[in-house]
N, CA and C of each residue as an Amber inpcrd file, in Angstrom:
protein
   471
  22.9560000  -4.7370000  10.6500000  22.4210000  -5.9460000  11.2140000
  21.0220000  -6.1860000  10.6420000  20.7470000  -7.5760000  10.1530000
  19.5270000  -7.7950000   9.5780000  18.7480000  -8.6460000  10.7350000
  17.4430000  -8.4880000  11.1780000  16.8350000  -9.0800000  11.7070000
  15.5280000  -9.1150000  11.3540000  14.7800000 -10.2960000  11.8780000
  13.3810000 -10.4970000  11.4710000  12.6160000  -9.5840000  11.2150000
  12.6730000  -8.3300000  12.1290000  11.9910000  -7.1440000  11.4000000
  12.1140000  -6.7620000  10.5580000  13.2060000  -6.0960000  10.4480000
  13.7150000  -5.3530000   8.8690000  13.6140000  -6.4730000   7.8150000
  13.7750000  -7.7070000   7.6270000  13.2440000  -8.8910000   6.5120000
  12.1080000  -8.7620000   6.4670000  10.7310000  -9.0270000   7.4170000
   9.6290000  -9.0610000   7.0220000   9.2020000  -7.7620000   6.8090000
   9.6490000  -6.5940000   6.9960000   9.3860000  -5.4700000   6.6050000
   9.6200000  -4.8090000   4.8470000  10.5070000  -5.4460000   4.8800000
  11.2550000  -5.1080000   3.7470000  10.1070000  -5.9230000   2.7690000
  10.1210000  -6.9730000   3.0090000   9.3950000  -8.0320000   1.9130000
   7.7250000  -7.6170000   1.8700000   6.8260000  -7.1970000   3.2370000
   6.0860000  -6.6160000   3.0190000   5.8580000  -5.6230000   2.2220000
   7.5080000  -4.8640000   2.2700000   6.7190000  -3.4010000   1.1050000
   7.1540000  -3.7640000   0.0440000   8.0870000  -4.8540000  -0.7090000
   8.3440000  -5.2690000  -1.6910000   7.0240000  -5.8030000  -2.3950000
   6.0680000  -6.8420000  -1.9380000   5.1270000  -7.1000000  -2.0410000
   3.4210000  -5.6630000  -1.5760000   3.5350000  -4.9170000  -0.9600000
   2.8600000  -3.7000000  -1.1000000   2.9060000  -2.7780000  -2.4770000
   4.4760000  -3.4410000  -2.7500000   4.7590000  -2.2820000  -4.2900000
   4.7850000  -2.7230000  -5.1710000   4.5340000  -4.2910000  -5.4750000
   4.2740000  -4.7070000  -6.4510000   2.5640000  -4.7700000  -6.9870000
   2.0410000  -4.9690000  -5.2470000   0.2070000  -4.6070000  -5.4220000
  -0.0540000  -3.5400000  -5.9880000   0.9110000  -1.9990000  -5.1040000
   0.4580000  -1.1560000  -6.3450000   0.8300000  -1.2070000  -6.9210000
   1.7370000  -1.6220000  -7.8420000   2.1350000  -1.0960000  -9.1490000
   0.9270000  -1.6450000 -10.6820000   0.5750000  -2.7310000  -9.8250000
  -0.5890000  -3.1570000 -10.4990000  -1.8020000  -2.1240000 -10.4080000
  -2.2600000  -1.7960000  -9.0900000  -3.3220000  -1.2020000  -9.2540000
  -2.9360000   0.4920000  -9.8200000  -1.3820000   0.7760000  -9.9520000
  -1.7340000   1.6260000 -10.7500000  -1.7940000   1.6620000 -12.5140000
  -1.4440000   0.1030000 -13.3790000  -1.8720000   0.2200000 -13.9840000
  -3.1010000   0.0880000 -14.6180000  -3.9650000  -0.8530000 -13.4530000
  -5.6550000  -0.4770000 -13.4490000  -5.9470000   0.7200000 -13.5480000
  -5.3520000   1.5590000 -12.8370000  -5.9840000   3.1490000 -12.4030000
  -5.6070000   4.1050000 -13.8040000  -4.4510000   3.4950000 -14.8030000
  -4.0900000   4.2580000 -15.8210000  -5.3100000   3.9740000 -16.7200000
  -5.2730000   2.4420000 -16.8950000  -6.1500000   1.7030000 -17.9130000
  -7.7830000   2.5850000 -17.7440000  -8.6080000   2.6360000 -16.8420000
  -9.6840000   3.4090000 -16.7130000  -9.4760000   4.5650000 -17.1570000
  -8.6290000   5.6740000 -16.5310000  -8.5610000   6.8350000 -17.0350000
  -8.3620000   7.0300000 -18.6800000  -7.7220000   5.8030000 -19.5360000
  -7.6300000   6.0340000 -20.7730000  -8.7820000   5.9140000 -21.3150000
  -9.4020000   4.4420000 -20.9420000 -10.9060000   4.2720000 -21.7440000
 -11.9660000   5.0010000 -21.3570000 -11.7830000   5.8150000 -19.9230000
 -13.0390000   7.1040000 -19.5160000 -12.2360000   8.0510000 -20.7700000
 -11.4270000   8.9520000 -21.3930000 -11.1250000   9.2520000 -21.6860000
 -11.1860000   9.4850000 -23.4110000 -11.2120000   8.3950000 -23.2790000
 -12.0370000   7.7220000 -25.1330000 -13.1930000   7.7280000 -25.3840000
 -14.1300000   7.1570000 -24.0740000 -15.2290000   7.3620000 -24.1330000
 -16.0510000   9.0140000 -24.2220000 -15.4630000   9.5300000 -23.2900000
 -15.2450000  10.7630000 -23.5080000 -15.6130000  11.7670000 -24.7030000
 -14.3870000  11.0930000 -25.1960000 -14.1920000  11.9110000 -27.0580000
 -15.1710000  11.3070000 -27.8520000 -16.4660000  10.2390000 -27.0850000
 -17.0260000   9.7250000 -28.1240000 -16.6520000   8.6800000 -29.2740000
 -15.4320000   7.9480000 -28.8070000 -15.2620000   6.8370000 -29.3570000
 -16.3260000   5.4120000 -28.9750000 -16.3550000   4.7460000 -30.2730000
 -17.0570000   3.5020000 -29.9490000 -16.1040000   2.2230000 -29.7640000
 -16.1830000   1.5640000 -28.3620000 -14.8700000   0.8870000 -27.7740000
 -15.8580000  -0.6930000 -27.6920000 -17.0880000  -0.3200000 -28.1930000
 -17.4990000  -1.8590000 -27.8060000 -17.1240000  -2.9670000 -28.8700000
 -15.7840000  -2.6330000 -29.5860000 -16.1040000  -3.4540000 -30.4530000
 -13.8860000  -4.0050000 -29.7240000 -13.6620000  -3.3120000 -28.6940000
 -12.2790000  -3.4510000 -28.3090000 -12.6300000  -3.6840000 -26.6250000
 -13.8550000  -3.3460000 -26.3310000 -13.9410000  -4.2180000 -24.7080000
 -15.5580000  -4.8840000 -24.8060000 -15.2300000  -5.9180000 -24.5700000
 -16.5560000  -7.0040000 -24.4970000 -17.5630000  -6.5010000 -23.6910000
 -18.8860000  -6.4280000 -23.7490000 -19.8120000  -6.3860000 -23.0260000
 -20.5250000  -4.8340000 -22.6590000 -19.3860000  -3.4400000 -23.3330000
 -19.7130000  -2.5330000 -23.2520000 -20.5150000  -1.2270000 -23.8750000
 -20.7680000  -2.5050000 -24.6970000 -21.8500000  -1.7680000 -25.8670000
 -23.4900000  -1.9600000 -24.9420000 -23.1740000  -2.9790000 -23.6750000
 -25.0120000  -3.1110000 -22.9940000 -25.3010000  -2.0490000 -22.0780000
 -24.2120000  -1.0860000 -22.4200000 -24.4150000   0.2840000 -21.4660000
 -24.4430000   1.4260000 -22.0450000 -25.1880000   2.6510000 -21.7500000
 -25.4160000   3.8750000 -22.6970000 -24.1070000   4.4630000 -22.2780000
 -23.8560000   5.9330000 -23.0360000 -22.4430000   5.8360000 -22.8090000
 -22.3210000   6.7930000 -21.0680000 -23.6750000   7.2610000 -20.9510000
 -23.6760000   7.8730000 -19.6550000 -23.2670000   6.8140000 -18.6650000
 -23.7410000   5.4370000 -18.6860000 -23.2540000   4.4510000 -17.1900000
 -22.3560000   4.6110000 -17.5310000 -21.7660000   4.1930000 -19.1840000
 -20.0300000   3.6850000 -18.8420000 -19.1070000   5.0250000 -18.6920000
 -19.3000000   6.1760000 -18.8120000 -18.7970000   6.9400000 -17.6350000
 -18.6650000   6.8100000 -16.6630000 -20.2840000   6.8110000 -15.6770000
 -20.2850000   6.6470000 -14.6430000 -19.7350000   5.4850000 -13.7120000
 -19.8760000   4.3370000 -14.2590000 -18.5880000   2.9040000 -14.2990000
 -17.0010000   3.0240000 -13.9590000 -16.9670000   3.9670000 -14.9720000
 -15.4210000   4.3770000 -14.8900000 -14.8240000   5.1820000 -14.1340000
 -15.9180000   5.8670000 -13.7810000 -15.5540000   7.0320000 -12.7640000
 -15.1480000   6.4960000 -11.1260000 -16.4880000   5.7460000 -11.0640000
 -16.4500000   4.5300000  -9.8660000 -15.0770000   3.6140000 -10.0580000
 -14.4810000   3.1510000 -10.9980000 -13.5170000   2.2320000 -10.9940000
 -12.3820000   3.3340000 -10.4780000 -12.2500000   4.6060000 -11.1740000
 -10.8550000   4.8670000 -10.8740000 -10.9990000   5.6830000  -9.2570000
 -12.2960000   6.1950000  -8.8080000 -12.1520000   6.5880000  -7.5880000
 -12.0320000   4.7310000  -6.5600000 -11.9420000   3.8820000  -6.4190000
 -11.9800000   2.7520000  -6.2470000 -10.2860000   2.2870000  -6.4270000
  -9.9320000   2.4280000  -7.4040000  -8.3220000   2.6460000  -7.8410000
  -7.7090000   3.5470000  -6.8510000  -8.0780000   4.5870000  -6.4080000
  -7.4580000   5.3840000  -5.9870000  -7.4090000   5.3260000  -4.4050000
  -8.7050000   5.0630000  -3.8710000  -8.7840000   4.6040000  -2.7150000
  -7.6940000   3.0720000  -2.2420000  -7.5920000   2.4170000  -3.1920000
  -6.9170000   1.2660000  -2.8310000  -5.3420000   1.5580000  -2.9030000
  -5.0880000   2.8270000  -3.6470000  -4.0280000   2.7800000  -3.7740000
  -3.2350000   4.3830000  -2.1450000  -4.4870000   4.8460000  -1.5720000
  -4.7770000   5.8290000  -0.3820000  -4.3490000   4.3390000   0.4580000
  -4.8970000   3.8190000   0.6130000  -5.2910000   3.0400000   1.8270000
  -3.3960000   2.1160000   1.6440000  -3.1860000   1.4700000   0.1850000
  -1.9210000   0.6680000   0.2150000  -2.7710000  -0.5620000   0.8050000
  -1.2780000  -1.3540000   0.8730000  -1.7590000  -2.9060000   1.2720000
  -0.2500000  -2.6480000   2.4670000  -0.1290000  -2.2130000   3.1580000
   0.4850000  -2.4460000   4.0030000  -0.0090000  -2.9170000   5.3310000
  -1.5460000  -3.1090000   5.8230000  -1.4790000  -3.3700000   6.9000000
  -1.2790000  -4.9860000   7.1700000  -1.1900000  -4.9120000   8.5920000
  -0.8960000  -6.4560000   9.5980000  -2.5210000  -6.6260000   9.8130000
  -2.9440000  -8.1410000  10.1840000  -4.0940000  -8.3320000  10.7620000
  -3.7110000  -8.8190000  12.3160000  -3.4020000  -7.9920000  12.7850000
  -3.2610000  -8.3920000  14.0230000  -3.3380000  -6.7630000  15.0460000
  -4.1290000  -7.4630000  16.3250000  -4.3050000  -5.9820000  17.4230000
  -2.8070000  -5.3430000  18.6650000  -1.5490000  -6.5570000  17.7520000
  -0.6680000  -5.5330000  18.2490000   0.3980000  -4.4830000  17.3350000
  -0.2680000  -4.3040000  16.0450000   0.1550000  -3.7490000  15.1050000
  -0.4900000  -2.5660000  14.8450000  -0.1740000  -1.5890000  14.6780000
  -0.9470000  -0.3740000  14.3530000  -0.3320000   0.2930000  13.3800000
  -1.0350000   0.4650000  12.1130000  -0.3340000   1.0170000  10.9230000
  -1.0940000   2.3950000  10.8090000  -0.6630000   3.2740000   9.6570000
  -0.6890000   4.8660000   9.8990000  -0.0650000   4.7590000   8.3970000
  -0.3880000   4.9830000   7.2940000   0.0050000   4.9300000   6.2950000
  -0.3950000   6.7290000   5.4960000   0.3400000   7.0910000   4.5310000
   0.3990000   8.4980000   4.2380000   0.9450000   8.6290000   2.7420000
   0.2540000   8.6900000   1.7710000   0.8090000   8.6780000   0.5330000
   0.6700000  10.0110000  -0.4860000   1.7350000   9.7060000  -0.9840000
   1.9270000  11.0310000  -2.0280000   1.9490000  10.5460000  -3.3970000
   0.6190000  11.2940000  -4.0920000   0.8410000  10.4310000  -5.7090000
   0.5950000  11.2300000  -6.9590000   1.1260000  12.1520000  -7.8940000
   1.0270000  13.1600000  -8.6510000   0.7090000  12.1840000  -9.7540000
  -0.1390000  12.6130000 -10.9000000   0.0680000  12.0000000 -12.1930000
   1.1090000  12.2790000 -12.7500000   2.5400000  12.7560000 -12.4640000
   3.4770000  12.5260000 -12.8700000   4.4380000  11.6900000 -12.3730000
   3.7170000  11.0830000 -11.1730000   4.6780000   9.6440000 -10.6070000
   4.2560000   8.3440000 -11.0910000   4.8850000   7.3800000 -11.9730000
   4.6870000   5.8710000 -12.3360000   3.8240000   5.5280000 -10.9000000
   4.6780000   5.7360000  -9.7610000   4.0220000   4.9470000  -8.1520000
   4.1270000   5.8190000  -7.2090000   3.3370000   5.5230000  -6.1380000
   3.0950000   6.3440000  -5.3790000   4.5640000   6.3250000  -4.2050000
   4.3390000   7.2450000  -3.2210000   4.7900000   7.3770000  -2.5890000
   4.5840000   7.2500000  -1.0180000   4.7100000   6.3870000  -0.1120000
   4.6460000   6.1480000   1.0330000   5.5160000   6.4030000   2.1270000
   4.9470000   6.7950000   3.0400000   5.3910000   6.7000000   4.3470000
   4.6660000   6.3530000   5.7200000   4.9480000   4.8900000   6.1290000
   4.0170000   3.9230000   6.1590000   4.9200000   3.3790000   8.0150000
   4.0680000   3.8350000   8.9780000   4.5900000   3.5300000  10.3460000
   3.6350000   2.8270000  10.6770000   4.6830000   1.4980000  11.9760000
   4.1520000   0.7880000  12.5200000   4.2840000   0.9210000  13.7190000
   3.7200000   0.6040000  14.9250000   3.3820000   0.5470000  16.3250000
   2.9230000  -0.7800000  16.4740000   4.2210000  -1.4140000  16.9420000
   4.3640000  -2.9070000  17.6630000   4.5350000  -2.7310000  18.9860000
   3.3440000  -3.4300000  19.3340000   3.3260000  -3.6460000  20.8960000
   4.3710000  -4.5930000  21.0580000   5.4070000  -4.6120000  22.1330000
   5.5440000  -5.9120000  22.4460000   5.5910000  -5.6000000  24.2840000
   6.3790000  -6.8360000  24.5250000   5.7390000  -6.8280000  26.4740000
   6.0970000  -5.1710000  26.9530000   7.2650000  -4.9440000  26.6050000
   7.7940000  -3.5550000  27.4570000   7.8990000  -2.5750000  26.9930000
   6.3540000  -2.7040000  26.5640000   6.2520000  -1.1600000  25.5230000
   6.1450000  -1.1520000  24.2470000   6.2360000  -0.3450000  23.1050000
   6.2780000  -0.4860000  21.9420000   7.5280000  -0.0610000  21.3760000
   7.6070000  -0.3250000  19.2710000   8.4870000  -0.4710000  18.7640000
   7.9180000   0.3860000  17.6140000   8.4840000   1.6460000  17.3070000
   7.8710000   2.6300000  15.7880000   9.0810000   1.8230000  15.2140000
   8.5570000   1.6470000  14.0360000   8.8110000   1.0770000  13.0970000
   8.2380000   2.2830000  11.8970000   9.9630000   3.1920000  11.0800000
   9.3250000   4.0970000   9.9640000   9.4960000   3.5220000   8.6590000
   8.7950000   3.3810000   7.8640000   9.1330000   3.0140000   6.2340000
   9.2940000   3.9370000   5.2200000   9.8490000   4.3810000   4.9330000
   9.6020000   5.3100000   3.5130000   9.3630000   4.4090000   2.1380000
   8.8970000   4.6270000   1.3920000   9.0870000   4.1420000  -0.0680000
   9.0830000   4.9830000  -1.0860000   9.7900000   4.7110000  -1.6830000
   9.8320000   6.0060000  -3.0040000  10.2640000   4.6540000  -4.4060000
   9.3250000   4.2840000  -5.2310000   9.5610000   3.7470000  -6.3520000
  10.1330000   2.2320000  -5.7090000  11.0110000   1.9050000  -5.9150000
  12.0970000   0.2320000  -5.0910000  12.3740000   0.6780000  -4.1900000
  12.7180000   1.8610000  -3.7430000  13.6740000   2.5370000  -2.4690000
  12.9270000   2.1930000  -1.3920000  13.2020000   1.1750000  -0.1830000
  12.8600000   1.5860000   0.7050000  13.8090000   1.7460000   1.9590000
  13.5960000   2.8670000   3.0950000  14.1750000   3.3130000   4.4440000
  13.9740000   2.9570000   5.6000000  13.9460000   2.2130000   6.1320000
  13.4580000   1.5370000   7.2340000  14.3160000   2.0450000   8.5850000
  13.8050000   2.8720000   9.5070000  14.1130000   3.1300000  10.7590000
  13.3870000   2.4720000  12.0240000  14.0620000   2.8890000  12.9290000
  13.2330000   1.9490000  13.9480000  13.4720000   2.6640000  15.3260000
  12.0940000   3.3660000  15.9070000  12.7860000   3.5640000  17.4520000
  11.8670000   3.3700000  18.8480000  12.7440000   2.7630000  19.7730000
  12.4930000   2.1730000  20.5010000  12.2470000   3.0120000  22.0500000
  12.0520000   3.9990000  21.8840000  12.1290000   5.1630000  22.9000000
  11.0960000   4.9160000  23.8370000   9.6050000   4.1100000  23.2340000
   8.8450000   3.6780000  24.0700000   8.9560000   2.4890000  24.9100000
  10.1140000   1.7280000  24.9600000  10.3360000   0.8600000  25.5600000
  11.2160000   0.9590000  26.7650000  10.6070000   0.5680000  27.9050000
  11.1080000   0.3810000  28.7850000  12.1480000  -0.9910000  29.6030000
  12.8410000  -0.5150000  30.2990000  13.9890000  -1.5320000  30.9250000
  14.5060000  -2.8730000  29.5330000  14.6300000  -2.4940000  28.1300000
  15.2410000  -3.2230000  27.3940000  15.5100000  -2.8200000  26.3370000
  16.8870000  -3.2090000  25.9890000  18.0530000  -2.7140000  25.3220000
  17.5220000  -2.8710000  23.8840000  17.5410000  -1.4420000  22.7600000
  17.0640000  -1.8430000  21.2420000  17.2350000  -2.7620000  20.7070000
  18.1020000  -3.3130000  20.6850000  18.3010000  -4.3730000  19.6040000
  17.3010000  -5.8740000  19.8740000  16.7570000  -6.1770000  21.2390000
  16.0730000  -7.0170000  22.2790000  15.1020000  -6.3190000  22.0300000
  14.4850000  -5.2970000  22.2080000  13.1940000  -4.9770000  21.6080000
  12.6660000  -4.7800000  20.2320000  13.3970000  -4.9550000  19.5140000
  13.5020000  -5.1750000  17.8280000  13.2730000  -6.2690000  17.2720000
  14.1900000  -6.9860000  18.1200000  14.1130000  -8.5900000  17.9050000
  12.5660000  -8.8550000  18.1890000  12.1710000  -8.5740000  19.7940000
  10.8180000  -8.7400000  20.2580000   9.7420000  -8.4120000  19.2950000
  10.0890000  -7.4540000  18.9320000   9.0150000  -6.8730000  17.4770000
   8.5990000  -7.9190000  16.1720000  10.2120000  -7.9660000  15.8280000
  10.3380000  -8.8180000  14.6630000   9.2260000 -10.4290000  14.9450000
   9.4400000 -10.6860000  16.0970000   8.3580000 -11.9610000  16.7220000
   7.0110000 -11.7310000  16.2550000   6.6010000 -10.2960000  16.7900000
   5.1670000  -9.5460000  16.4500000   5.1730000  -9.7610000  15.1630000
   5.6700000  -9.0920000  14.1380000   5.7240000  -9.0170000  13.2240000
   5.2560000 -10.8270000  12.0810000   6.2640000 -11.3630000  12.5940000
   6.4180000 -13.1020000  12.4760000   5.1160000 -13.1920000  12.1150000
   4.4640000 -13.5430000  13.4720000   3.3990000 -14.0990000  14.0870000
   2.1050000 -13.5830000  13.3010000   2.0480000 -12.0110000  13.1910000
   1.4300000 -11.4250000  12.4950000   0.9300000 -11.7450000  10.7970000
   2.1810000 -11.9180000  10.3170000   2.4250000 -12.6160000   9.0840000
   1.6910000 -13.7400000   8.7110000   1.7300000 -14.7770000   9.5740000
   1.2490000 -16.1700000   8.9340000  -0.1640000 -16.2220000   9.9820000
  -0.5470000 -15.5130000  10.0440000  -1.7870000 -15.5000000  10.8520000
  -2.8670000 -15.1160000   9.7250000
């Protein structure tokens, strides 16, 4: 059964994994040109503007970009802006993975309690579970739905 949750969920991490996949090829791109720079190559004549720095900043530049890369890619773009959403995000990322790896829970309030909402992601793969154990006097599929509303609302806000 597909419902508003599992759609806007799904499309959220579709769109979460396309953000990173970008920021991890930012995060590659730095590590190559810290890397060059490094070995003492001269790159100002292949990136504009980087010859107005000794080669100590543009280390230090780069170093800042990819810890910056990395944090954005810790943090993900999965959260909601909204105070009945509570995200908890947890990633696993080796330099031998293209993308990272998430496992990315939500805590939707709705009237009769809340709704965990689990995501896994691994590369396109994603797992979406859902349990409703914190909800009282109403039947899962009615508190899912209720979620999916949260969720909605959350969205275009």
């Amino acid at each position: 059964m597909t419902t508003d949750a599992v759609s806007i969920l799904t499309k959220k991490a579709k769109l979460a994994m396309e953000q990173t996949a970008k920021r991890v090829a930012d995060l590659r791109m730095f590590e190559q040109i810290l890397m060059r720079v490094n070995s003492g190559e001269d790159l100002s004549a292949e990136i504009k503007g980087l010859d107005k720095f000794e080669t100590k900043e543009q280390r230090k530049i780069l170093v800042d970009m990819i810890k910056r890369c990395k944090s954005d890619l810790q943090k993900g773009y999965w959260h909601y802006n909204s105070n009945l959403i509570a995200t908890k995000v947890k990633q696993e990322f080796t330099s031998e993975d293209l993308l990272p790896r998430y496992k990315v829970e939500y805590t939707i309030e709705i009237v009769k309690g809340s709704v965990l909402a689990k995501l896994e992601v691994i590369n396109t793969k994603f797992n979406l579970t859902f349990d409703t154990k914190f909800c009282k006097n109403v039947n899962a599929d009615d508190a899912i739905k209720e979620a999916g509303a949260v969720l909605l609302l959350a969205m275009i806000s």
